[in-house]
C-alpha positions, 0 to 999 in steps of 0.5 A: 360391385354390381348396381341391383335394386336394393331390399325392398322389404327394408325399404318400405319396412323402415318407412313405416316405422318411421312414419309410425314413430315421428306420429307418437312423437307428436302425439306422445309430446304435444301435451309436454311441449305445450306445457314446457315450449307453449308449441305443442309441435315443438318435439314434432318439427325437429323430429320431422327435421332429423327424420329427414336428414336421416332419410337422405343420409340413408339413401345417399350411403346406400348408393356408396359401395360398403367396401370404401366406407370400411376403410375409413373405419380406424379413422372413424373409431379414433374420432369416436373415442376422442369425441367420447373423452372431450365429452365429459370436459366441461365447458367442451361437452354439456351437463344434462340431469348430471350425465356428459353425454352430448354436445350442444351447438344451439340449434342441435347437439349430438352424443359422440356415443351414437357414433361409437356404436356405428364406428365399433360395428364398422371397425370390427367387421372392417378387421375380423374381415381382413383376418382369417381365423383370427378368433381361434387364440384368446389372447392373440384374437379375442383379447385385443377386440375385448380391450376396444370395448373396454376402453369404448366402455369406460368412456360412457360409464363415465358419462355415464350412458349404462344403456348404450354401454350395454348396447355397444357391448351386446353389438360387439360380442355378436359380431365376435361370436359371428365371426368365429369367437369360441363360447369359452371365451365369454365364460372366461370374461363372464367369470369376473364380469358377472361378480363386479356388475352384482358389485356395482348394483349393490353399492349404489343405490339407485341401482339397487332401487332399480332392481327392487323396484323391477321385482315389485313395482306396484311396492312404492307407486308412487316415487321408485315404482312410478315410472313404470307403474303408470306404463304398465296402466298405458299398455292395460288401458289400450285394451284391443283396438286402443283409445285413439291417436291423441287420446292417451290418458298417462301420456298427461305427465303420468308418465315423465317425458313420454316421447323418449324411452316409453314412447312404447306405452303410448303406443299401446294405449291408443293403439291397442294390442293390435297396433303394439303388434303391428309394430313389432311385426315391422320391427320382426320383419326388418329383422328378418330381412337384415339377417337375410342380407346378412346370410347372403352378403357377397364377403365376410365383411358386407355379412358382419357389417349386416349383422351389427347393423341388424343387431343393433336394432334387435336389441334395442327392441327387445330391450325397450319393450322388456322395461316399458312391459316390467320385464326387466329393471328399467334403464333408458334404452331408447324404441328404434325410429320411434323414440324422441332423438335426432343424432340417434335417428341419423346415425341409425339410419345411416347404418340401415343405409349400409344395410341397403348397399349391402343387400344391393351386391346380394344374389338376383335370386334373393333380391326384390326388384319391380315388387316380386320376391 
């Protein structure tokens, strides 16, 4: 693989966003981390720490030729789902507000789910890759794939972990049809997937509320409706140009725990719509640039890599911002970059490192060197 500059654009993309995002950290937990830790800094020193950690992971895997790191990639989905199963051991893994999703060293823990959506990414592209026309039968292509995800997804039901169950699924299904699935193979899934999830909103009633609540939340403010209630007053309140950085009024324990999943409406309220904006222009240009990387990747492998790697930041986005706005009903998917996480950052980071050595082996006509497009 020859050694070119790699994407610029991404570069400096994700540099902002993450000086962006370790500034709402702060911003959006100083209140809560004085009040909990007497540190209003608390949230912002280990998110300063993993951002850094994850930086150089970035640039060290960006340096390392994408082809290698494949191969590592049944090994790596076998730890990935190992690690899944010894997380809900007790005693093994921790019990946080009655979900096993992490393991807990002390001075860190760490969910094994952030590197199942790095291992399904790898895996996938890894083996599609290596077949031609794999795809094309149902039972002998597409079926083996869908027991993976099967399996991945009744790991972190069992955590349970619903938002990164939806995301690893959504990542996976991408790359399949990416790599040449037929649209009749997901109307066949969909045909008894769609009937059991209606099964499991219904017979739970939490998630019932959820649903409920997402078609009218202003019906009960105060108690199922809360959360998002006081993020939509977040957003309205920012008006155009917002209140100011530190200056969020429902960051104040309005909104439970702001620095995670709705660290988007803090956002929005001392931004304003013109940072909200800005924001999302950055994640819109690192989406773009990522599927450029992947129209102009070298192999089938370094494009499908590209794709997951891109897809996953896309989705999250999408999501995050359609439940902090009442779009959707709400489930706890984190913002990219911004959100309150260290081995979620890392691992994200990690995957733009690939995205960066993909684009390094990319034709001189699409690269950026010395700052000209």
């Amino acid at each position: 693989m020859k050694n070119r500059d790699f994407d610029f654009w991404i570069f400096i993309t994700i540099l902002l966003l993450l000086a962006l995002g370790v500034s709402m950290v702060y911003s959006a937990s100083s209140y809560y981390a004085s009040r909990n830790f007497d540190n209003k800094e608390y949230y912002l020193i280990k998110q300063l720490l993993w951002a850094t950690i994850g930086v150089i992971a970035m640039l060290v895997v960006s340096r390392l030729d994408y082809r290698r790191l494949a191969q590592f990639s049944p090994l790596l989905m076998l730890a990935s789902i190992i690690l899944l199963v010894l997380v809900r051991i007790p005693g093994i893994g921790s019990n946080v507000n009655g979900a096993w999703r992490w393991f807990d060293f002390g001075f860190a823990s760490f969910q094994p789910s952030e590197m199942a959506k790095l291992s399904i990414i790898l895996f996938f592209a890894y083996s599609l890759s290596k077949k031609e026309d794999a795809l094309q039968s149902f039972w002998k292509g597409f079926l083996p794939y869908l027991l993976i995800i099967g399996i991945v997804d009744a790991l972190l039901l069992i955590e349970p972990h619903y938002s990164a169950t939806i995301l690893t699924t959504a990542v996976a299904f991408i790359i399949l049809f990416t790599a040449g699935a037929k649209i009749w193979h997901f109307i066949i899934i969909s045909i008894p997937v769609i009937p059991l999830g209606i099964y499991f909103i219904v017979t739970e009633e939490y998630r019932l509320r959820r649903v409920l609540t997402f078609i009218d939340p202003f019906d009960d403010p105060t108690d199922a409706g809360y959360q998002i209630v006081n993020s939509l007053y977040a957003i309205g309140s920012g008006g155009i140009f917002g209140k100011g950085i530190g200056q969020s009024v429902q960051k104040n324990l309005y909104i439970p725990e702001p620095h995670t999943d709705f660290i988007f409406s803090v956002a929005a309220e001392e931004l304003g719509f013109i940072g909200a904006t800005t924001i999302l222009l950055l994640f819109l240009v690192l989406i773009w640039r990522g599927v450029r990387v992947a129209m102009h990747a070298p192999d089938k492998l370094g494009s499908l890599i590209a794709v997951g790697i891109t897809s996953i930041i896309a989705v999250q986005v999408i999501i995050n911002v359609a439940v902090v706005t009442s779009s959707m009903p709400v489930t706890g998917m984190p913002l990219p970059f911004f959100t309150y996480g260290g081995s979620s950052l890392a691992f994200l980071l990690v995957g733009v490192g690939m995205l960066l050595n993909i684009s390094r082996s990319t034709g001189s006509k699409y690269k950026v060197k010395r700052g000209k497009y």
